[in-house]
PAKOLZA-675481 format. One line per 2 residues: number of its first residue (from 1); for each residue x negated, y, z negated of N, C-alpha, C. Coordinates in steps of 0.05 Angstrom, whole numbers, plus 5000, padded with zeros to 4 digits. Example, Ala and Ser with C-alpha at 12.3 -4.5 7.8 and 13.67 -1.06 7.14 Angstrom:
PAKOLZA-675481
1> 4736:4886:4844:4754:4910:4844:4736:4934:4844; 4743:4955:4858:4727:4979:4857:4742:5001:4843
END
This chain:
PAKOLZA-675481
1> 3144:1127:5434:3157:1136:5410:3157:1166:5409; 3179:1181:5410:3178:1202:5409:3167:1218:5382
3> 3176:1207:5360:3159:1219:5331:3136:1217:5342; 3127:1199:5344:3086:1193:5350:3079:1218:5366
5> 3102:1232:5384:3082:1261:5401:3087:1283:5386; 3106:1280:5368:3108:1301:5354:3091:1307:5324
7> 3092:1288:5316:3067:1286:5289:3046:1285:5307; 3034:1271:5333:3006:1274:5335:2994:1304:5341
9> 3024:1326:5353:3019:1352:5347:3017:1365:5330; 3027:1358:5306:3021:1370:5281:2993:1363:5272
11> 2989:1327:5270:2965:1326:5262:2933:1346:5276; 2939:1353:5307:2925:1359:5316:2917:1387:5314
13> 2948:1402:5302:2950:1438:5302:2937:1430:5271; 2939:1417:5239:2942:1418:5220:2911:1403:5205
15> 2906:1377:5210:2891:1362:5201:2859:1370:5201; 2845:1358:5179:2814:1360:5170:2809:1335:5178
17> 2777:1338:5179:2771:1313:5178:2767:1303:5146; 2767:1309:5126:2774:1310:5104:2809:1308:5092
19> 2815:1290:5067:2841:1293:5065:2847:1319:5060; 2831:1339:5046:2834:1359:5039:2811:1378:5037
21> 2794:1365:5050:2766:1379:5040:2767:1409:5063; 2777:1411:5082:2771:1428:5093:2794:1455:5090
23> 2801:1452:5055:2816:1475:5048:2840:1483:5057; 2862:1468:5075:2889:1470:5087:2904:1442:5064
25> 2909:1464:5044:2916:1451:5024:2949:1462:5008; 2949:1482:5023:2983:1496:5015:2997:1476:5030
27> 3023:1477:5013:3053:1469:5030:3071:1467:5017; 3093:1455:5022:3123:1455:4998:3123:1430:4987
29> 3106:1408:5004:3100:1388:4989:3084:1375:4986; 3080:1362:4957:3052:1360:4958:3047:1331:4945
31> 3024:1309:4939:3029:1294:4927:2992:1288:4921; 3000:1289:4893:2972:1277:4878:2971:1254:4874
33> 2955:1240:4902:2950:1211:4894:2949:1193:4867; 2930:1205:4844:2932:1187:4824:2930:1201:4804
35> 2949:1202:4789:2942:1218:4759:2946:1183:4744; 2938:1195:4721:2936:1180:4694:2931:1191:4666
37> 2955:1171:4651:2943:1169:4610:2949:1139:4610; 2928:1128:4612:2925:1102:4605:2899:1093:4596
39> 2896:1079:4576:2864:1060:4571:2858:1036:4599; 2834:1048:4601:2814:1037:4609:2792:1018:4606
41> 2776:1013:4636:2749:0997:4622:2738:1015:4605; 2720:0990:4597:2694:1002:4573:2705:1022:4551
43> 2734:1018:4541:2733:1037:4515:2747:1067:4525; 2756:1074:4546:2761:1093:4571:2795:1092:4557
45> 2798:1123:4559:2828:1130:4558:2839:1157:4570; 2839:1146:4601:2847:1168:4614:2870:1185:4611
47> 2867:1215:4620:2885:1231:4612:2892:1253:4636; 2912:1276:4642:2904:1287:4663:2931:1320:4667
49> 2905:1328:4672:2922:1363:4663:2931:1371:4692; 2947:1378:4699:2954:1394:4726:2954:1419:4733
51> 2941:1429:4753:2946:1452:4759:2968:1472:4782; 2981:1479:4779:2997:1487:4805:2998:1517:4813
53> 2991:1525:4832:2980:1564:4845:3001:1570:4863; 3018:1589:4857:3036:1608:4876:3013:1616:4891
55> 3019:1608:4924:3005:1620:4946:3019:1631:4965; 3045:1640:4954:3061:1645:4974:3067:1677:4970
57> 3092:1693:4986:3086:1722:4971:3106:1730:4957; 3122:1712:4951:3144:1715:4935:3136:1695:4902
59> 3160:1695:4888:3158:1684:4868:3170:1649:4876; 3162:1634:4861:3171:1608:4862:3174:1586:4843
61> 3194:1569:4845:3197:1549:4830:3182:1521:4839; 3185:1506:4822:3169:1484:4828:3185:1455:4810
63> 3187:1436:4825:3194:1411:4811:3173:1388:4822; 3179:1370:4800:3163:1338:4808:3164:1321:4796
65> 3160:1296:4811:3169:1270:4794:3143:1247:4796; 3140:1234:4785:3125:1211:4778:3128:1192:4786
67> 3109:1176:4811:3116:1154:4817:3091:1127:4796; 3108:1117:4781:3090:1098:4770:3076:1069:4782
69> 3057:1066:4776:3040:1043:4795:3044:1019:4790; 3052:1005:4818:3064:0978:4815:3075:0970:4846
71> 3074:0952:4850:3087:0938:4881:3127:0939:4875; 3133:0961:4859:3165:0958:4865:3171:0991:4879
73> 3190:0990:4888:3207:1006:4895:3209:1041:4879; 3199:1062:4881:3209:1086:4867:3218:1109:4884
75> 3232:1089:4900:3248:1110:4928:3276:1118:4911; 3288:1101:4890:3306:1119:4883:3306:1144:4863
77> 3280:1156:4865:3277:1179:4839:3282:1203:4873; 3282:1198:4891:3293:1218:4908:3315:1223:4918
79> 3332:1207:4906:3361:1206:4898:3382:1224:4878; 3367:1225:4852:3371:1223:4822:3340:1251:4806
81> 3354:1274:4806:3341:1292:4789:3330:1279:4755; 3343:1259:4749:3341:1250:4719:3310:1252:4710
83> 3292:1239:4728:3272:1235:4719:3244:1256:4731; 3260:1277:4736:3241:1301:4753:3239:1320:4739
85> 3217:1325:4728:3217:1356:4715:3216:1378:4738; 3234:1399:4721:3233:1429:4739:3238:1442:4714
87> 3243:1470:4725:3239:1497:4714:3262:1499:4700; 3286:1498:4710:3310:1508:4709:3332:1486:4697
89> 3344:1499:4673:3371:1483:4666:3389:1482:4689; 3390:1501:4690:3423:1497:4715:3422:1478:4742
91> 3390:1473:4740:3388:1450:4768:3386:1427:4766; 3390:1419:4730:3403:1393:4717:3371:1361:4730
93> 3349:1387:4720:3327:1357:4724:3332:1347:4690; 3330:1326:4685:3326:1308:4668:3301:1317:4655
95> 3281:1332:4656:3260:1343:4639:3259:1377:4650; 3259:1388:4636:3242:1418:4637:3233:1436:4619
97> 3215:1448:4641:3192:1460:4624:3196:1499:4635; 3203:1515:4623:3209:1536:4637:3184:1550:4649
99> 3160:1535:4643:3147:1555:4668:3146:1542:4689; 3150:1530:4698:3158:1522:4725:3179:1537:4742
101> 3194:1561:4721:3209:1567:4742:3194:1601:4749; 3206:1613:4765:3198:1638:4766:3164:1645:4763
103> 3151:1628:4780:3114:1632:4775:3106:1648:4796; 3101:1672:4793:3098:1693:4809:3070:1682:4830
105> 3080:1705:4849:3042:1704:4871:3021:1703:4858; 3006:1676:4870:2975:1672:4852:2990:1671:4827
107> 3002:1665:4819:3001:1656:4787:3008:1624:4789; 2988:1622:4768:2982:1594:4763:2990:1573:4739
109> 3004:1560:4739:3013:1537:4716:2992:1510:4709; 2992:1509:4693:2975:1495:4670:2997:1471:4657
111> 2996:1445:4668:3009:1430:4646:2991:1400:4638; 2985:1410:4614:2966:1393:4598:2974:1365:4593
113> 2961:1343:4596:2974:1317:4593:2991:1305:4604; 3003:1311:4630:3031:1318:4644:3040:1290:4639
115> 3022:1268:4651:3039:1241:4650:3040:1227:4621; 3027:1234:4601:3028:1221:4580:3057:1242:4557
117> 3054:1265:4565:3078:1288:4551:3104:1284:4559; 3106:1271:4589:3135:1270:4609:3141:1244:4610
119> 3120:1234:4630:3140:1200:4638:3131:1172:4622; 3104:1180:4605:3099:1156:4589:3118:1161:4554
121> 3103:1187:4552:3122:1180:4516:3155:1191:4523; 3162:1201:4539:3187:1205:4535:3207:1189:4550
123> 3198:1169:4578:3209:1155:4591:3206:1122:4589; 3181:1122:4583:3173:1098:4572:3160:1088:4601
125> 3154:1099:4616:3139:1086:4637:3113:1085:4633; 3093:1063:4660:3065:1068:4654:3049:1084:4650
127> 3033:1081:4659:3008:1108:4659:2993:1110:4682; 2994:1100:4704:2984:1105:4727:2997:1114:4743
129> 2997:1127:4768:3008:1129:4785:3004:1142:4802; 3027:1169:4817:3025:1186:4839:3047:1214:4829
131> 3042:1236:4841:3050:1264:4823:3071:1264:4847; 3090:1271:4848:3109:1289:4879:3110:1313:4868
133> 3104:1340:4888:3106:1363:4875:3120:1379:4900; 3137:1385:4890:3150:1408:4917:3164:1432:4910
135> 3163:1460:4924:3163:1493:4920:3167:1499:4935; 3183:1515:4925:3212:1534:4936:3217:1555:4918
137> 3228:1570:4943:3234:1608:4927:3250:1609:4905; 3240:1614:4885:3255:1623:4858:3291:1616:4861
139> 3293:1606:4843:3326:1606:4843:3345:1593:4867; 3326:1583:4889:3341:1580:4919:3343:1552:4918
141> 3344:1539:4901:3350:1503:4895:3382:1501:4889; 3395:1487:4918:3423:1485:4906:3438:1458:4904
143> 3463:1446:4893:3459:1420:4883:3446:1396:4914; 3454:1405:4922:3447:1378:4946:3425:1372:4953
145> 3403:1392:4943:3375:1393:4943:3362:1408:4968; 3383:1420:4979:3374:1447:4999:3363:1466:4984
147> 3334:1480:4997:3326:1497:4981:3308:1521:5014; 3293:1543:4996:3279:1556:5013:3248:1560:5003
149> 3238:1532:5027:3212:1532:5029:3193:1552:5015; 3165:1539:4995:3156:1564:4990:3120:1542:4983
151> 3105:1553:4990:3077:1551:4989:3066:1550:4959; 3054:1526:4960:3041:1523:4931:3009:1505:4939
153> 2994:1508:4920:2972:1489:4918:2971:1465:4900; 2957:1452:4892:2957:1438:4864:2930:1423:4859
155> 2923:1409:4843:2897:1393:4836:2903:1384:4798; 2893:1373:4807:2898:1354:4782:2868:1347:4762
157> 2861:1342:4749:2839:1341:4728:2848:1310:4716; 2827:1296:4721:2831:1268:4709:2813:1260:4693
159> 2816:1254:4665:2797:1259:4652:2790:1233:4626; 2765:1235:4615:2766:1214:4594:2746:1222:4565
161> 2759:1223:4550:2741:1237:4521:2726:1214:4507; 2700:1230:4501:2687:1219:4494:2665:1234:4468
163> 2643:1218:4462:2626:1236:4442:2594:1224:4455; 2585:1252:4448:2556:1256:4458:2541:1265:4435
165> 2511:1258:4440:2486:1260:4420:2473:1296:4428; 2477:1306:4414:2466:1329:4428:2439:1343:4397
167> 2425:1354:4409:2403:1359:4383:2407:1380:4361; 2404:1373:4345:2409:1383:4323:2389:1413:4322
169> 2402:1435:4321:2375:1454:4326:2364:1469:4297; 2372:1449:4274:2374:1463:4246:2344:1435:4238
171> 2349:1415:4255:2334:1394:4244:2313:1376:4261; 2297:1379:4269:2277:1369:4296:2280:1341:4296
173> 2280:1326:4320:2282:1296:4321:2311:1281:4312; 2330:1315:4296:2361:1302:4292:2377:1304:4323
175> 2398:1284:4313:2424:1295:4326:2445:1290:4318; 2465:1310:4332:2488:1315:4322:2508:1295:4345
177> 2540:1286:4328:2546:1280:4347:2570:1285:4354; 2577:1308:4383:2599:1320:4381:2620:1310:4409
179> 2644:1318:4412:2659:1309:4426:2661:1328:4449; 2662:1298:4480:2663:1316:4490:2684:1298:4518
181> 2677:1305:4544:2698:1298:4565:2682:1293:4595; 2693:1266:4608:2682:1257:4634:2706:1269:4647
183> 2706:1277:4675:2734:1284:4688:2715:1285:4715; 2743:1276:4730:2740:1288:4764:2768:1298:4763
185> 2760:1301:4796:2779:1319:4812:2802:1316:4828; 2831:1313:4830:2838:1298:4856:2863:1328:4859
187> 2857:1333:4879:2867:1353:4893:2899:1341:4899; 2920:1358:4907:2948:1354:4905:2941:1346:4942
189> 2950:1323:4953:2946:1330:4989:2979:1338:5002; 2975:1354:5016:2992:1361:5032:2999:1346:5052
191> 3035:1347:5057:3047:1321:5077:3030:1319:5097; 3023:1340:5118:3009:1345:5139:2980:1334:5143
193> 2981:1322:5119:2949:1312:5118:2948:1280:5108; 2976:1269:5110:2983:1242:5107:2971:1224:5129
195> 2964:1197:5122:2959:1193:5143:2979:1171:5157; 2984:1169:5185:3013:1165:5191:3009:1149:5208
197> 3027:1124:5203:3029:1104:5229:3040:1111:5260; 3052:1128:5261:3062:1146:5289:3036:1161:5295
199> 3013:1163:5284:3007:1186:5295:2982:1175:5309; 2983:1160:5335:2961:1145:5347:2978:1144:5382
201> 2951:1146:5396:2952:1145:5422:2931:1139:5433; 2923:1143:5449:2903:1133:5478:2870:1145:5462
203> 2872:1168:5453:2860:1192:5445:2853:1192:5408; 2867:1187:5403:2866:1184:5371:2885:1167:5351
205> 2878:1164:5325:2885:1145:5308:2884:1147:5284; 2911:1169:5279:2907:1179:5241:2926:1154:5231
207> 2936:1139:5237:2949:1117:5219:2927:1098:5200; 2891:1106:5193:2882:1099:5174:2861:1121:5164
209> 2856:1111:5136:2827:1126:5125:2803:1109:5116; 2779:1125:5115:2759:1116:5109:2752:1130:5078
211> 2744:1111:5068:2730:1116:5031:2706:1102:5034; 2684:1121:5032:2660:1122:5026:2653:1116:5001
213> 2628:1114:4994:2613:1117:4972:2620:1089:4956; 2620:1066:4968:2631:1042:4958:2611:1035:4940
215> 2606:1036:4910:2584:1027:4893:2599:1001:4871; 2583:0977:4869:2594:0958:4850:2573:0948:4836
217> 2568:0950:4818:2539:0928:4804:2541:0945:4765; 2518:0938:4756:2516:0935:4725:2525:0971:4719
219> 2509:0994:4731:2516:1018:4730:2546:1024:4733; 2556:1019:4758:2578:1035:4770:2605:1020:4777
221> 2624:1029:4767:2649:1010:4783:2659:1029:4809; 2685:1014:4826:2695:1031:4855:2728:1025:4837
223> 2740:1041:4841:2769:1033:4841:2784:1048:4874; 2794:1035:4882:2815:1047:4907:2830:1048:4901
225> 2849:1070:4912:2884:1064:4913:2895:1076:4927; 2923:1078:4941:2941:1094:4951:2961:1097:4951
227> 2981:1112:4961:3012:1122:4954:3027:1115:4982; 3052:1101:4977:3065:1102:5001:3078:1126:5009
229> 3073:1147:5018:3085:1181:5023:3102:1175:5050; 3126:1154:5044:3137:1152:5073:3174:1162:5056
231> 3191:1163:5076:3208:1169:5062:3220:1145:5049; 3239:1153:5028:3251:1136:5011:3261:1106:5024
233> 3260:1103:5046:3287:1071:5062:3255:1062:5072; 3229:1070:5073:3209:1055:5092:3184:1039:5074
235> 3186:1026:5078:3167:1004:5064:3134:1004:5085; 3117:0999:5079:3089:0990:5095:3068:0967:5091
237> 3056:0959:5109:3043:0940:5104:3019:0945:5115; 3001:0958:5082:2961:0960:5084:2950:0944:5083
239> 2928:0957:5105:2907:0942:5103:2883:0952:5088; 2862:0943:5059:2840:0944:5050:2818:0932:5061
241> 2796:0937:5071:2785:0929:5084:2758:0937:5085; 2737:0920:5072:2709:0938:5060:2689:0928:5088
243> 2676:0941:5087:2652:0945:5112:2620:0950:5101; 2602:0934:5101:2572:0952:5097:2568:0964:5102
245> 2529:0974:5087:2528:0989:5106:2513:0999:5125; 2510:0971:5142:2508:0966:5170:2526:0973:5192
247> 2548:0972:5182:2575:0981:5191:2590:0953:5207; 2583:0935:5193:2597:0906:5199:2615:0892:5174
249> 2633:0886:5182:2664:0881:5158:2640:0858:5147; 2653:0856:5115:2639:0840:5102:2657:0813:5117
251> 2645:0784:5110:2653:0761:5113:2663:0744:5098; 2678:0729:5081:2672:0706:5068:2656:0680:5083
253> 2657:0659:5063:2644:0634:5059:2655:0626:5096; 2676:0619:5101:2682:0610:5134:2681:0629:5153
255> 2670:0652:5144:2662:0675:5160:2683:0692:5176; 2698:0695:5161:2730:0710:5171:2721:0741:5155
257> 2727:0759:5162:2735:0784:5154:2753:0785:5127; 2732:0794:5107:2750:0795:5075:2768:0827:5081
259> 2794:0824:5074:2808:0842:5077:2831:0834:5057; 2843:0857:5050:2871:0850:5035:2895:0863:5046
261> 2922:0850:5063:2935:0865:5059:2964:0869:5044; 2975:0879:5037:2985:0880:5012:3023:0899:5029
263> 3037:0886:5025:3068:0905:5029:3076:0922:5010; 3075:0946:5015:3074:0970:4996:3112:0982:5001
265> 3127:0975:4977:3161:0983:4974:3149:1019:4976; 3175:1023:4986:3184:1052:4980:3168:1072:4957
267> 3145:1082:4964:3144:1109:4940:3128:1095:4922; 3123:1070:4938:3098:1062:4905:3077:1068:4909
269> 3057:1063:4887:3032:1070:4879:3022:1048:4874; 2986:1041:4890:2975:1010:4876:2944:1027:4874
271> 2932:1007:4856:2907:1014:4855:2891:0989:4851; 2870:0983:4857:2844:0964:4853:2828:0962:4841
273> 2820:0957:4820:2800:0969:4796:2788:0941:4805; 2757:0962:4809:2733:0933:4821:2737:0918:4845
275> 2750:0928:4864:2756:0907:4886:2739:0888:4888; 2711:0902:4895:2687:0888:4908:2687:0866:4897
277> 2688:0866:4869:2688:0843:4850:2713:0812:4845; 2733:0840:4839:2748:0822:4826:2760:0819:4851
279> 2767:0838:4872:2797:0822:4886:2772:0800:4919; 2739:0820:4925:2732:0804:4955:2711:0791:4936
281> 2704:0785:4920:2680:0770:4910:2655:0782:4919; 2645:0801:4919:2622:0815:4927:2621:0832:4905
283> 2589:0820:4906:2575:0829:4882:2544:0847:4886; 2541:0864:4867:2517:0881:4877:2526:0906:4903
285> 2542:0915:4910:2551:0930:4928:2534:0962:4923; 2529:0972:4950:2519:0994:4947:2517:1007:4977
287> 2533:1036:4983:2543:1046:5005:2559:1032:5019; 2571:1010:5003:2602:1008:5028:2620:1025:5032
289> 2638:1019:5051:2666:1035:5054:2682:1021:5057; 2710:1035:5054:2731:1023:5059:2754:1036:5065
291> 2763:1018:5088:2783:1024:5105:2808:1018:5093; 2835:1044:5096:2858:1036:5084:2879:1042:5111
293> 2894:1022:5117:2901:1028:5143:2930:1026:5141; 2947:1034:5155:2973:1023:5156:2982:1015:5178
295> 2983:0982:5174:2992:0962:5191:3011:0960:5203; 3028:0968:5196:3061:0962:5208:3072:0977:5183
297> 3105:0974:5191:3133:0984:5173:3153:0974:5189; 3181:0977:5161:3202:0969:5158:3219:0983:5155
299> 3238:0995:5150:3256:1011:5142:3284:1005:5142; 3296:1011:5118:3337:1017:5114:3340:1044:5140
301> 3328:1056:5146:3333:1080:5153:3336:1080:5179; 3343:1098:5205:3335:1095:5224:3315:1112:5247
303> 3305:1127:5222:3286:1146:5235:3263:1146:5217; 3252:1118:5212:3223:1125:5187:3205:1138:5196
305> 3189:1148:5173:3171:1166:5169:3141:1154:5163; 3135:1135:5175:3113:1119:5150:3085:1135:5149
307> 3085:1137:5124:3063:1158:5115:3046:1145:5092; 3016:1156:5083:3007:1143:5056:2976:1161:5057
309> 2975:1159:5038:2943:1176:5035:2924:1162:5007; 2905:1160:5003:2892:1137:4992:2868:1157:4977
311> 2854:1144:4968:2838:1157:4942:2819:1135:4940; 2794:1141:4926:2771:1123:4914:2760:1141:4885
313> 2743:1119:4883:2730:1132:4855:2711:1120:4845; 2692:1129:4835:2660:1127:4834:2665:1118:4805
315> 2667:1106:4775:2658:1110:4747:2634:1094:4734; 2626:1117:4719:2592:1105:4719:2596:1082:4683
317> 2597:1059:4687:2601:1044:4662:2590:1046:4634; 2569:1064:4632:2568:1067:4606:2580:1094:4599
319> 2576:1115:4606:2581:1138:4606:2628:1139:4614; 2630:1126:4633:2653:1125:4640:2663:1152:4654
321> 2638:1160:4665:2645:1190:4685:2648:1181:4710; 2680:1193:4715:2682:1186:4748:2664:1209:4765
323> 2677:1204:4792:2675:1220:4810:2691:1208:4833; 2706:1233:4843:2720:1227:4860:2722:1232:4888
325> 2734:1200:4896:2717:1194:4925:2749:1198:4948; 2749:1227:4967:2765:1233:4982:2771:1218:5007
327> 2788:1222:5011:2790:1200:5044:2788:1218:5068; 2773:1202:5090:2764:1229:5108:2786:1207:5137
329> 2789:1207:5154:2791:1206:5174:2779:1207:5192; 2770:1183:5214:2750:1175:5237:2755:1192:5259
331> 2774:1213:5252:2775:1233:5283:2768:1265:5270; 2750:1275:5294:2749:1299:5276:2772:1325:5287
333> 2773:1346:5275:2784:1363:5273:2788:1376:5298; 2816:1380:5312:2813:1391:5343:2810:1418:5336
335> 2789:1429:5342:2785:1455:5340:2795:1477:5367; 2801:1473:5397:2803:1482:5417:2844:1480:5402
337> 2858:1459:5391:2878:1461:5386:2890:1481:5366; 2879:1481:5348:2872:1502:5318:2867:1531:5321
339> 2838:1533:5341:2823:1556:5349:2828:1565:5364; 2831:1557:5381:2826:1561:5418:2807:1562:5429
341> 2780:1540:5414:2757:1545:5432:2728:1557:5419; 2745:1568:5402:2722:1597:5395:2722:1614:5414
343> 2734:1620:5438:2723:1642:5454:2750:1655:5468; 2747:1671:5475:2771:1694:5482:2782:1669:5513
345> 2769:1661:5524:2784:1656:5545:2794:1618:5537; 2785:1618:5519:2796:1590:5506:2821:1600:5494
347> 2820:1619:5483:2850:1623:5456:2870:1631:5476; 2892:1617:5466:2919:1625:5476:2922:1661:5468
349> 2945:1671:5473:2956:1691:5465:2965:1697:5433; 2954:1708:5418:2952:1714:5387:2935:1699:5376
351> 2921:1677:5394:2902:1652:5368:2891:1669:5355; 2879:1658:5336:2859:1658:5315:2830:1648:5330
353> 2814:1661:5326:2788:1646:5336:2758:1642:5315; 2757:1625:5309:2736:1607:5302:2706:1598:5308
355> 2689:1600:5309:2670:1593:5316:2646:1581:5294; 2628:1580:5301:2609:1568:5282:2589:1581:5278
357> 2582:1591:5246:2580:1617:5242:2535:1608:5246; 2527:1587:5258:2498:1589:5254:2494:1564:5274
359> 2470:1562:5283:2481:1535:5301:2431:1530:5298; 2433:1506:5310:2420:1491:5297:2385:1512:5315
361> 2367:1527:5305:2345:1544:5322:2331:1525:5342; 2318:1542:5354:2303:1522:5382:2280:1524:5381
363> 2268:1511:5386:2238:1503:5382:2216:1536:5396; 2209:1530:5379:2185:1560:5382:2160:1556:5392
END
């Protein structure tokens, strides 16, 4: 497959072993696995502010659309501006907000509530889902959706209000009881950090991820989820797939491998609230993982793209504070591809060189 040598070069010039953790987080496009304004377990009413950073050296615009969570199809909002907020009247999105347009270097946008302000009260859609965010040079958006590339960051704040006992310092043994907020973090991931069914050979194998920190019992719930980031005509078929942690796939009752896999349409968004529980029957869980893979694809198209990047999450059940669980990837980072080695006679001509700034002392 010729895509497969070409993405496995990118993945290899581009990729962390982290979806994002290792800070290569600019690009023109971007996609925040899961925002939300929706009620939740335990009394929980998630909500979620966005952030978006000019990193580029010019000024820039920015648009994005909402993919809502569900096993249907939202490959046609890449068709159809209607339901995309941007900056600008004259580029005829269906919502805008004028700071989105013209957001200078390092300057940063703030939009508070985004999915509950845009696509729930004004569109009538759900409240779960996936962000698409993509940036381009000021004013260079023209109707056919040609534009000129421009570098942005993003992260998202997911969050749930609540009220806390805090002490009264007028009155000993009182307390007061004031309002306050659980939130994590989910960073915007960049295409280049998708993980891709093309991008596997003899050598390596980014077509899945691994989600750590698998916790299920009276304290803590797990929710998983992920985004199909393939283009609009390609459909996929994941695999969920939890592991101990011994590092042997859990079993059911006839001793087969509990796994789910699930056909993911165009551009959708799914998530799992409680897998362990509700969808493999495993109960008491503590340090599993789980594997989100992509199995195969389909496509209208004749050049698919199949892409998807996945998410976890830690929430602690009385309190209802997440934490959020990143997807890392079973291959690590080619550094001799990136670097050149660390050393002058490793680097090509202009590399960059890298090394490791402390390394482990020797016995005395």
């Amino acid at each position: 497959m010729d895509r497969r040598l070409v993405i496995g070069a990118v993945v290899l010039a581009l990729l962390a072993t982290g979806s994002v953790l290792a800070g290569f987080g600019a690009s023109e496009l971007l996609y925040v696995p899961v925002v939300s304004y929706s009620p939740g377990a335990v009394g929980s009413l998630w909500k979620t502010d966005l952030y978006i950073t000019n990193v580029d050296d010019v000024a820039i615009d920015v648009a994005l659309v909402y993919l809502p969570s569900g096993l249907v199809s939202n490959g046609p909002v890449f068709y159809n501006r209607q339901t995309w907020l941007g900056g600008r009247e004259d580029d005829e999105f269906g919502m805008i907000n004028e700071e989105l347009a013209d957001i200078p270097p390092n300057g940063t946008v703030v939009l508070r509530n985004i999915v509950g302000e845009y696509w729930v009260d004004r569109l009538g859609l759900n409240g779960n889902g996936a962000l698409v965010i993509t940036a381009y040079e000021a004013d260079s958006l023209d109707p056919d959706g040609t534009n000129v590339a421009a570098l942005a960051i993003a992260n998202a704040r997911i969050y749930n209000a609540t009220t806390i006992w805090v002490p009264d310092p007028d009155n000993e043994d009182e307390f007061l009881e004031k309002n306050g907020q659980y939130g994590q973090t989910m960073p915007g991931v960049p295409w280049y950090n998708f993980a891709d069914g093309g991008a596997v050979d003899e050598t390596i194998d980014f077509s899945f991820e691994e989600l750590t920190g698998g916790e299920e019992n009276a304290r803590l719930r797990y929710n998983v989820g992920m985004v199909n980031a393939s283009d609009p005509l390609t459909s996929l078929t994941v695999r969920f797939q939890p592991y101990q942690p011994n590092g042997e796939p859990y079993l059911d009752d006839n001793g087969d491998e509990i796994r789910t896999i699930v056909p993911v349409p165009p551009a959708a968004h799914l998530q799992f609230f409680r897998p362990f529980r509700e969808d493999w029957g495993i109960e008491e869980v503590e340090g599993a993982t789980v594997q989100v893979a992509i199995e195969g694809w389909s496509s209208q198209g004749e050049n698919p793209i199949p892409m998807m990047t996945s998410y976890g999450s830690v929430v602690n059940n009385n309190a209802n504070d997440p934490t959020s669980i990143l997807p890392s990837f079973a291959y690590p980072y080619d550094v001799d591809c990136m670097w050149g080695g660390g050393t002058p006679q490793g680097a090509g001509k202009g590399a960059l060189l890298k090394r490791r700034p402390v390394e482990i002392p020797p016995v005395r």
